[in-house]
N, C-alpha and C positions, 0 to 999 in steps of 0.2 A: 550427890552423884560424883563420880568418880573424874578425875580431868580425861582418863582415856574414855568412859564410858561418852564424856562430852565431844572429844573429839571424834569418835566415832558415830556417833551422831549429827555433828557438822558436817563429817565428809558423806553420810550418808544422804545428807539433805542437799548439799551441792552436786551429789550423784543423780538424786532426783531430779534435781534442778535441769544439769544438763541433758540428762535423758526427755523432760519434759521442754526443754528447749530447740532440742532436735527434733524431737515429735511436732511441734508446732512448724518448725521449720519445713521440715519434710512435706508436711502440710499444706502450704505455701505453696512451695514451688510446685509440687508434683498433683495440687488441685486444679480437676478437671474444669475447662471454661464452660459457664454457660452463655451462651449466646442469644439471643433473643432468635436468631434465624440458625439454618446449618453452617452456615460460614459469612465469615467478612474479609475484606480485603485492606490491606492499608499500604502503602505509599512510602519509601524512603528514597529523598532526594540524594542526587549527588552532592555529598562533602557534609549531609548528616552526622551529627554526633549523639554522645548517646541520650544525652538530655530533649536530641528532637524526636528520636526514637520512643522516645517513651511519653514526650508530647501529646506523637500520634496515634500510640497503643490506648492513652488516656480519649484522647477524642473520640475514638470507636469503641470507648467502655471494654475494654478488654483487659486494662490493665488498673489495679487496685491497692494492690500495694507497692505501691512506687519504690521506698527502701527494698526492702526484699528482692524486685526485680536487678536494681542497679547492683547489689550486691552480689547476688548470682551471676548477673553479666559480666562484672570485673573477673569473678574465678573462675567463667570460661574463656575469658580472654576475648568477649565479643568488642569489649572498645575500643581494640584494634582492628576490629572486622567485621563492620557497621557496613553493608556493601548494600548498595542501593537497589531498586526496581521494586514492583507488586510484587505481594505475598498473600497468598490466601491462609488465614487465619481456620484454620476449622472447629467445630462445638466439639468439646471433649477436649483440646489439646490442651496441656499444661505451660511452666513459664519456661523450662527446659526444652521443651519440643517446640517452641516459639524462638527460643534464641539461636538453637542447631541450623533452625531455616532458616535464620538471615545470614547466621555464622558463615553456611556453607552455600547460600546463594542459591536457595531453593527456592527459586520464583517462578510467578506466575507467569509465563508464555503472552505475551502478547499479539493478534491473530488481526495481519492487515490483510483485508480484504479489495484488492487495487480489480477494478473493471470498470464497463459501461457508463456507472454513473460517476466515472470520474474522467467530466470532459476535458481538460485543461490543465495546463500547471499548477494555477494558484490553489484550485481545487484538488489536488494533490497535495501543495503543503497545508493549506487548512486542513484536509480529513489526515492528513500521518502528526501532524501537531497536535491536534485533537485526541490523540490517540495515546501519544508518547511525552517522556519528559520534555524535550527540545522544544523550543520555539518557534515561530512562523518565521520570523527574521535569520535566526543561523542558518534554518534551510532556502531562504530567498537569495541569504548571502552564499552559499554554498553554490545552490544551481546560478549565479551570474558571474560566478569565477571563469574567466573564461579559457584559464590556462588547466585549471581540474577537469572541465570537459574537456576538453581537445584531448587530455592525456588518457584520460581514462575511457571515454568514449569516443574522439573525434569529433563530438559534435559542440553547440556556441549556444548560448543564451537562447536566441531564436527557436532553436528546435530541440533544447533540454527534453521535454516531454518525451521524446524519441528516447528516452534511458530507460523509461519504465516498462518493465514488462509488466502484463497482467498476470492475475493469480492472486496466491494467499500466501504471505511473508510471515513466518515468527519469529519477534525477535524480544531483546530486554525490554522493560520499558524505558531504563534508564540509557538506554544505547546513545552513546556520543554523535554526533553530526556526521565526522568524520565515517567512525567506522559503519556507519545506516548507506551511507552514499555507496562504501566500498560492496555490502551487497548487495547492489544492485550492479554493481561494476562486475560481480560475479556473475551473476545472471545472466547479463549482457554479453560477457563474455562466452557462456551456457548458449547462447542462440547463435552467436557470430562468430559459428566455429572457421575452421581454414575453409570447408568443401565453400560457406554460404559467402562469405570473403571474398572468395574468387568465384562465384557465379555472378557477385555484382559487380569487381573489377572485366569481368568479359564482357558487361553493358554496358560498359564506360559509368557507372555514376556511383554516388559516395553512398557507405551507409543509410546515412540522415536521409538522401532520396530517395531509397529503398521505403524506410520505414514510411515517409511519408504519403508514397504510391500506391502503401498498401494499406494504409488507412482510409483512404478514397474508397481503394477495391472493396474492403470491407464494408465498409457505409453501404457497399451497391447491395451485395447479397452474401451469404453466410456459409455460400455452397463451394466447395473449393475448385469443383471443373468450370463452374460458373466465371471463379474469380477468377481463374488463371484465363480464362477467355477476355475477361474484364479491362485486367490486367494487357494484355493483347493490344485493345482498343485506346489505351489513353497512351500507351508507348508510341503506335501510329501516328497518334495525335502529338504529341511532342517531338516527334520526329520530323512530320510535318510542318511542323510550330503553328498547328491550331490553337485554340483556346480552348483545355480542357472540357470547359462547361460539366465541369461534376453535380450535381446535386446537394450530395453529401458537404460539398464545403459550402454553400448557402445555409445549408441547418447550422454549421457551425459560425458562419462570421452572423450569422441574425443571433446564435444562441436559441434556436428553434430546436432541442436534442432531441425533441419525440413527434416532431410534425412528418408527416405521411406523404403527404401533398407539398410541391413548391408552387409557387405562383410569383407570376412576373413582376410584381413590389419588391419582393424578393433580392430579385436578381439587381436590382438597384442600389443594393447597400454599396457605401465604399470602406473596400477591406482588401487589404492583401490575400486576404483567404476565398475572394470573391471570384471562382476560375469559371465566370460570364464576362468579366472586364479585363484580368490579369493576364495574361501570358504564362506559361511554365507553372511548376507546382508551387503548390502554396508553404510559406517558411518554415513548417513545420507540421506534424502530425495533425489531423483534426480527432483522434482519438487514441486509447491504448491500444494496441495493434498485437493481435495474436499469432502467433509461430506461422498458421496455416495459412494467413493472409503474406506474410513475408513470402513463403513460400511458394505462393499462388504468382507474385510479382518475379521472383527469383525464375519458377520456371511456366513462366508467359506461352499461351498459345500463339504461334504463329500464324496469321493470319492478314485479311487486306481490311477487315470491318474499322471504320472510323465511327460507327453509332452504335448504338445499341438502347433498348428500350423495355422494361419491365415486361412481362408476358399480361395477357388480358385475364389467365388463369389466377393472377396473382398468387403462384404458388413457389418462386423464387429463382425463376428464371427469365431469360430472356430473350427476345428477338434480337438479331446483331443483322447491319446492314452495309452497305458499303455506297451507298449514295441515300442523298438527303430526299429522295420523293418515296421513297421504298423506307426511311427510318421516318416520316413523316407519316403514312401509311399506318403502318405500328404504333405510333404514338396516338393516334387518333384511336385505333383500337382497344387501347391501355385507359385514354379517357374514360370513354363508353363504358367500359366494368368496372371502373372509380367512381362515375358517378351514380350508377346503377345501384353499387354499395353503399350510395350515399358517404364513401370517404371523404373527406374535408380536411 
């Protein structure tokens, strides 16, 4: 055989070669995942590199050929652009449509659901810790800053709570401490526009005692003519400087969140949130507080009633009274179809 007929045959077998090394490649990268389910999800912390990255692709069997992957990553340039938060993985994606979505920060939304069953601060940062990268501790250090509330909301350790509004929050999962506090700082700001500002500066009281007056309201009833009549009743009464006596702050200094009934064991705890013993409102919310309830307090019926007492209808209203043998009266009425219902 001839030396050209040889080298024409060499270069034809390293032509093969790399055609059949590109074919395999091609292979590789652009083969469809199978998943055992429709999708997975996986996890890249803050300050990941690419070696953890692919740690956690390996963990969730996602990833199988390790070279290949880290290779492909280098020549899109992901190991400079490893950016953190969930990522849903879908069946069928390949390693190129796996690295584009971290590349470019195509993550999964994370959906904080803040209501009812989140009575308290702590309970706050356990369920958003629970949730997100951060820790229970950044966010414990965060809300007793006492100079980041003052600036950002006005309000002190004491009645932090009062920052949250309810609702559903999306945000990264990798979201900094910092910038999670700041939306809520927006929010906050979203409610306590100029008009609600100055409808509590014309009552003489701050924020913090807004929100906290209308956490009471709301504990009482759900109805907004109701609450602003509610509302009414316990401004009299601090006007006054009676003792509140709300109900609602008994369920919360016992931690009673779903009891129906108070009863005078009750009324015995010692709590600052105890407004049967304490004087003035209590240091801070006893729940998350909704716009309608702020509003209910912002614009209060005026009125002489100092009592008021659940309806016997139990349908979420109430009898209001202005001396105690006529809300005595009521009360005794509201028994009678409590205990009729056998409520306990």
């Amino acid at each position: 055989m001839s030396r050209r007929k040889i080298f024409r045959l060499f270069g034809f077998l390293i032509f093969c070669g790399l055609v059949l090394g590109g074919w395999l490649a091609y292979q590789k990268i652009f083969k469809p995942l199978k998943l055992n389910k429709g999708y997975t999800y996986i996890f890249i912390e803050t300050g990941d590199n690419l070696d953890n990255l692919m740690d956690e692709l390996e963990d969730k069997e996602i990833l199988q050929e390790r070279k290949t992957f880290e290779w492909l990553a280098k020549k899109m340039d992901l190991k400079e652009n490893i950016n953190s938060g969930k990522y849903r993985i879908n069946n069928g994606m390949n390693l190129r449509q796996i690295i584009n979505l971290i590349k470019y920060k195509k993550e999964e939304k994370i959906k904080l659901t803040y209501n009812s069953q989140i009575h308290n601060l702590e309970e706050f940062i356990t369920y958003t810790a629970d949730k997100l990268e951060m820790n229970e501790s950044e966010l414990e250090e965060l809300l007793s800053d006492e100079s980041l509330l003052s600036e950002y909301f006005g309000l002190d350790p004491d009645n932090a709570f009062a920052l949250i509004t309810p609702g559903i929050l999306e945000t990264s999962w990798s979201i900094n401490v910092n910038d999670f506090i700041k939306l809520f700082k927006n929010r906050f700001n979203d409610v306590w526009n100029a008009s609600r500002k100055k409808k509590a500066k014309q009552m003489n009281m701050q924020i913090a005692e807004i929100i906290t007056l209308a956490s009471i309201v709301q504990g009482e009833s759900g109805i907004s003519s109701e609450q602003q009549k509610i509302a009414g009743v316990y401004l009299n009464r601090l006007k006054k400087g009676m003792l509140l006596q709300a109900d609602p702050t008994l369920k919360f200094a016992n931690k009673k969140w779903d009891a129906v009934r108070i009863y005078d064991g009750d009324k015995e705890i010692n709590s600052p949130y105890n407004t049967y013993k304490v004087k003035g409102l209590p240091p801070g919310p006893i729940s998350l507080v909704k716009v309608q309830a702020i509003d209910a307090v912002l614009n209060y019926t005026k009125h002489n009633y100092i009592f008021f007492c659940a309806k016997p209808e139990l349908n979420g209203y109430s009898d209001f009274s202005s001396s105690y043998d006529q809300h005595m009266k009521f009360a005794a009425a509201y028994q009678r179809a409590m205990n009729k219902k056998g409520i306990k």
